[in-house]
N, CA, C and O atoms as CSV, one atom per row, in Angstrom:
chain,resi,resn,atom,element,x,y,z
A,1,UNK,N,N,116.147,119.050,-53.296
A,1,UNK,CA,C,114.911,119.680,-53.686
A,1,UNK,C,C,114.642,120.877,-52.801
A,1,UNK,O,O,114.300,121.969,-53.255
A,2,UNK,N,N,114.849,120.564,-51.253
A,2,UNK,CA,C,114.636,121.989,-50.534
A,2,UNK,C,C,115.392,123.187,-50.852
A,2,UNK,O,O,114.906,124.307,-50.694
A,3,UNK,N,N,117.027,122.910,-51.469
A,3,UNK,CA,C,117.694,124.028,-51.502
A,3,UNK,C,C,117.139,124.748,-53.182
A,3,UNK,O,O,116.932,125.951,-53.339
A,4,UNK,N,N,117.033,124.033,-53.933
A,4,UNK,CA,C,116.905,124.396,-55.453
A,4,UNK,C,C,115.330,124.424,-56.000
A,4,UNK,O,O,115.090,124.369,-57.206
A,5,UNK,N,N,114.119,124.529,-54.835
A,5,UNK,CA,C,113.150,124.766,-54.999
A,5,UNK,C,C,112.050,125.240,-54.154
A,5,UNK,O,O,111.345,126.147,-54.597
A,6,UNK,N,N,111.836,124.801,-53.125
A,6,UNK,CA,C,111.577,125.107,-51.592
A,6,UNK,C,C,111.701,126.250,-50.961
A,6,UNK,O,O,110.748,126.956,-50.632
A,7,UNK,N,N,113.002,126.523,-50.735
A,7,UNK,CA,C,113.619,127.473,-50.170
A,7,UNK,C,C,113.678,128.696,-51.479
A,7,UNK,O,O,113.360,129.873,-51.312
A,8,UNK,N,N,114.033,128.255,-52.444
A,8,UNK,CA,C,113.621,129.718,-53.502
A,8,UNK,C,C,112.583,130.375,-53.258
A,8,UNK,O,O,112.903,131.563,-53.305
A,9,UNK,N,N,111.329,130.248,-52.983
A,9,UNK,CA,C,110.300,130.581,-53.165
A,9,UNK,C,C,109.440,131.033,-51.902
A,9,UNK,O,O,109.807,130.789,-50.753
A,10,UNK,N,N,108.186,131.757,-52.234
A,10,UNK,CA,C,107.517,131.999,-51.082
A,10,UNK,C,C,106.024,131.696,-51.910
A,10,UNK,O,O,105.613,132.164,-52.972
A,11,UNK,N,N,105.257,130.488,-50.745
A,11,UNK,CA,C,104.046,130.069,-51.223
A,11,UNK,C,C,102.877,130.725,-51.232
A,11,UNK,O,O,102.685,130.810,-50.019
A,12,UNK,N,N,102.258,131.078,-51.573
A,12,UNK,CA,C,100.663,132.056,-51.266
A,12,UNK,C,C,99.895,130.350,-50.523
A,12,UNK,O,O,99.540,130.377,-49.344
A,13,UNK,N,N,99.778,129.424,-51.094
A,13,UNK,CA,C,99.104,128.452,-50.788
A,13,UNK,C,C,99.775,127.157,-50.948
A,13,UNK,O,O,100.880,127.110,-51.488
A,14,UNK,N,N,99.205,126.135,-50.529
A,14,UNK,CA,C,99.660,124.522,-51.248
A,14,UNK,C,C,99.997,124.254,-52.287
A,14,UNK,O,O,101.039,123.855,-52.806
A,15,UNK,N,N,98.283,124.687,-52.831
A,15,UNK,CA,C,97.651,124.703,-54.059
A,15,UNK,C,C,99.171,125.276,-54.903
A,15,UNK,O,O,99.820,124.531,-55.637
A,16,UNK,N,N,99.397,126.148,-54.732
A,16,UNK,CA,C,100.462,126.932,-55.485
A,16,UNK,C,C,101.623,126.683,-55.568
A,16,UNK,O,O,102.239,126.913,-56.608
A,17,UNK,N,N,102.369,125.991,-54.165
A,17,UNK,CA,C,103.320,125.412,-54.104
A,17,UNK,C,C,103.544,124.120,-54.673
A,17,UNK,O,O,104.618,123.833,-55.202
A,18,UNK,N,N,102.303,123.096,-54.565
A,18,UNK,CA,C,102.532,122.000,-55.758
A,18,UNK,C,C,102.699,122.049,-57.060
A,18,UNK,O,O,103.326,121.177,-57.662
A,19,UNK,N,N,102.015,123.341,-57.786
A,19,UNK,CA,C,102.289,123.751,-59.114
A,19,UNK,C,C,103.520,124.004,-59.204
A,19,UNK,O,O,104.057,123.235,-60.002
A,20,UNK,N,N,104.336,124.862,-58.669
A,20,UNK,CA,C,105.658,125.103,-58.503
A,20,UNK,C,C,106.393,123.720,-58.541
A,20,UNK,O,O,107.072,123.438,-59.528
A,21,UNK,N,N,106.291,122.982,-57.649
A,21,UNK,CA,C,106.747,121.497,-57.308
A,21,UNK,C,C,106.555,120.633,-58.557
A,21,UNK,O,O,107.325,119.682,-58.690
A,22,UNK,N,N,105.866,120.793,-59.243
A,22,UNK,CA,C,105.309,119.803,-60.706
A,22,UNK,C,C,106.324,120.512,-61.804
A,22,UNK,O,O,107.294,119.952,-62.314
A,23,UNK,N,N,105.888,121.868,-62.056
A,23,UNK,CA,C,106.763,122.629,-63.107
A,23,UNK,C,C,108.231,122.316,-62.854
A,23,UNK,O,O,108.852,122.007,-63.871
A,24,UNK,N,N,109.087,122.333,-61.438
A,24,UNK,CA,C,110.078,122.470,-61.484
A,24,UNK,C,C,110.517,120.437,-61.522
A,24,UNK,O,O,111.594,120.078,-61.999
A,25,UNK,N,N,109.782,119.685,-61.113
A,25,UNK,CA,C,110.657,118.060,-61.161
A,25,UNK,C,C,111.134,117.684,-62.420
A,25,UNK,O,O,112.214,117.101,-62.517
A,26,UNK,N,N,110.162,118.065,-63.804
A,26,UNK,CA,C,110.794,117.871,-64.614
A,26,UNK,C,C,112.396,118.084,-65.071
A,26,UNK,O,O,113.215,117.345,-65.618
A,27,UNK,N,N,112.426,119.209,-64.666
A,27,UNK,CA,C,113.883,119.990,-65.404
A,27,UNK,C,C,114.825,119.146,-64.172
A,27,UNK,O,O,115.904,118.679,-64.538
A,28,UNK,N,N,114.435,118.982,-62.856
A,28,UNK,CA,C,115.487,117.850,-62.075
A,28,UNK,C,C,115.488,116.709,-62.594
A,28,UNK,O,O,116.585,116.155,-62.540
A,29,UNK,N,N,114.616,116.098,-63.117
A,29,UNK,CA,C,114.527,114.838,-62.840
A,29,UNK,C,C,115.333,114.275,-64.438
A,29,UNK,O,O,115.753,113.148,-64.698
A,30,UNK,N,N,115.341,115.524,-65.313
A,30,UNK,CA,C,115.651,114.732,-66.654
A,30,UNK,C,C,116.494,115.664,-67.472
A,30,UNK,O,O,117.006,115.284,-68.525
A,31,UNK,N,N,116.680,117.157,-66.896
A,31,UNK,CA,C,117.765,118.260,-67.435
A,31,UNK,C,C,119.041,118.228,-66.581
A,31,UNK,O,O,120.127,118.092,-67.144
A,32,UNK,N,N,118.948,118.364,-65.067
A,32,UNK,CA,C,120.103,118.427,-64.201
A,32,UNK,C,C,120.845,117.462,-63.948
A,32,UNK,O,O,120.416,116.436,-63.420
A,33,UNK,N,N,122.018,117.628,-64.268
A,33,UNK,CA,C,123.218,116.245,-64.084
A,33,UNK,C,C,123.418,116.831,-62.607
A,33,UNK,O,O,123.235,117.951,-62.129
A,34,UNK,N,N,123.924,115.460,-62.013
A,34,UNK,CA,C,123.870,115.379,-60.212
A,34,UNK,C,C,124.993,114.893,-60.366
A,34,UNK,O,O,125.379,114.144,-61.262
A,35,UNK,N,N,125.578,115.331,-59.442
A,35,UNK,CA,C,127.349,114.934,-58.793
A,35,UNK,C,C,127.468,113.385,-57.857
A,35,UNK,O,O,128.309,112.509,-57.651
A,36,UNK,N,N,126.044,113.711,-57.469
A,36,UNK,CA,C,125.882,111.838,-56.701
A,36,UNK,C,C,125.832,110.834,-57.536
A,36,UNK,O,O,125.927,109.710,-57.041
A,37,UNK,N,N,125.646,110.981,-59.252
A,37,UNK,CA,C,125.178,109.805,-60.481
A,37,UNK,C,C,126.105,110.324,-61.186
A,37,UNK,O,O,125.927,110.447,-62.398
A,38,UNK,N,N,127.326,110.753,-60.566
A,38,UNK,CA,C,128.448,110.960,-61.745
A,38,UNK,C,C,128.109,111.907,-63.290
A,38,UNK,O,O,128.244,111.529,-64.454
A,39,UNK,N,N,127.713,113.017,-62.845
A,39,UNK,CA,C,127.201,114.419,-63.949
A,39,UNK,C,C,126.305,113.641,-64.839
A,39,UNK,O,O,126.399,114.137,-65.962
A,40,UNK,N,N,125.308,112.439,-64.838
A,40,UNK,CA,C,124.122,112.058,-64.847
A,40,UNK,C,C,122.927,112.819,-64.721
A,40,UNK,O,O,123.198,113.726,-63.934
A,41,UNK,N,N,121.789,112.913,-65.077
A,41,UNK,CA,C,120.558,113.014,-64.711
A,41,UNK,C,C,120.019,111.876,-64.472
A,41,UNK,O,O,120.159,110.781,-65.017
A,42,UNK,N,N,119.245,112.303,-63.416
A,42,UNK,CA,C,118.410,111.236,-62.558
A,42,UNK,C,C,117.352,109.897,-64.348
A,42,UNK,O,O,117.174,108.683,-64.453
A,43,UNK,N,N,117.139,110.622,-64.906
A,43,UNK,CA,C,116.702,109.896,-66.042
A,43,UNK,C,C,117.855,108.877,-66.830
A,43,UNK,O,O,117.723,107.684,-67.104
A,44,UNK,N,N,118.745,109.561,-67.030
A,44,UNK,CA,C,119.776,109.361,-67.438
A,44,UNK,C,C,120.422,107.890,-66.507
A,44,UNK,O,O,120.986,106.945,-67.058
A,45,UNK,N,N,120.250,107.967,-65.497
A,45,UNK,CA,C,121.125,107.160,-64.606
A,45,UNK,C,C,120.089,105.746,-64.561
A,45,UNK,O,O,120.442,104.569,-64.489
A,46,UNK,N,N,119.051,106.170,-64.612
A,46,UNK,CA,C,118.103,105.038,-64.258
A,46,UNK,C,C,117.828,104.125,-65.724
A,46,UNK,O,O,117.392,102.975,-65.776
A,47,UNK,N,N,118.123,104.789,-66.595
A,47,UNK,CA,C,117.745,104.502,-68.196
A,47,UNK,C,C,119.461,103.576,-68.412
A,47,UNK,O,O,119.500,102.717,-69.293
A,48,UNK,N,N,120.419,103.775,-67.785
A,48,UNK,CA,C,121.630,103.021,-68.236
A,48,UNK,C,C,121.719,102.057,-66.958
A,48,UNK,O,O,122.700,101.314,-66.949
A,49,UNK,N,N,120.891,101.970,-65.949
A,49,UNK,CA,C,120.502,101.237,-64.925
A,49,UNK,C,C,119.327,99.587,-65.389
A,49,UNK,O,O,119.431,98.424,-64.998
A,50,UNK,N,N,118.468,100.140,-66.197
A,50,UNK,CA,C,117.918,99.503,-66.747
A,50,UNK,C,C,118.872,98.920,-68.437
A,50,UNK,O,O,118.611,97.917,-69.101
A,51,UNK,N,N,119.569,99.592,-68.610
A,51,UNK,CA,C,120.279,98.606,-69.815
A,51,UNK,C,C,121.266,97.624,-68.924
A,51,UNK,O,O,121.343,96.435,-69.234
A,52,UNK,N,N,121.835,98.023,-68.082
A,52,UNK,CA,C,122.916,97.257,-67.368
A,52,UNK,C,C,122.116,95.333,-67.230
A,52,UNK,O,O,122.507,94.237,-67.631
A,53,UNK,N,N,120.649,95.900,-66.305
A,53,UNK,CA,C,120.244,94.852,-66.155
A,53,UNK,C,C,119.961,93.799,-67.226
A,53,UNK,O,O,120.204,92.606,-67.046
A,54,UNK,N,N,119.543,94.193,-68.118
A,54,UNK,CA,C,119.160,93.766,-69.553
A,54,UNK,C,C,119.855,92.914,-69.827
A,54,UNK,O,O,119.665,91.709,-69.992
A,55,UNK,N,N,121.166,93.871,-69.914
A,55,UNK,CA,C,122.311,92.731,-70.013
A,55,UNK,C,C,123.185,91.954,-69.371
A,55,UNK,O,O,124.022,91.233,-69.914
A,56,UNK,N,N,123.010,92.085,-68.223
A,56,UNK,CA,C,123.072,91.055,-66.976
A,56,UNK,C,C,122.264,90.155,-67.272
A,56,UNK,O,O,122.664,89.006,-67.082
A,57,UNK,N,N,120.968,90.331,-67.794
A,57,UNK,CA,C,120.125,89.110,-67.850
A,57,UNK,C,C,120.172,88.390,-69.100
A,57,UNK,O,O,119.427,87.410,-69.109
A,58,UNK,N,N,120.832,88.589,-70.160
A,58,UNK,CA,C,121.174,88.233,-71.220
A,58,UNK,C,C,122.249,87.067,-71.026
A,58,UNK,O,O,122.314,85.950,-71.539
A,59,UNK,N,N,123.013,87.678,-70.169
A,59,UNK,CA,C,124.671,87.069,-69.827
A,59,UNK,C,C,124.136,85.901,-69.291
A,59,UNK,O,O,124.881,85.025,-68.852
């Protein structure tokens, strides 16, 4: 998050920098595939995280 949002930018305020911080989690959290979840998105990883269990608990 610091390199791909943080560090882009220069804040006038908080106030301003949390807007920034809100606009940009989406597009991480559910557009960007991550090299740590195997070219996953963080949505993505947690959504086949939760089927796994499902069916672990089925089994």
């Amino acid at each position: 998050m610091r390199e791909e949002c943080l560090n882009e930018h220069l804040f006038p305020s908080l106030r301003h920098a949390c807007r920034m911080i809100a606009a940009w989690r989406p597009d991480y959290n559910h557009h960007r595939p991550h090299s740590s979840l195997d070219g996953l998105t963080p949505w993505e990883y947690h959504q086949r995280s939760r089927e796994d269990q499902t069916l672990n608990r089925a089994n």
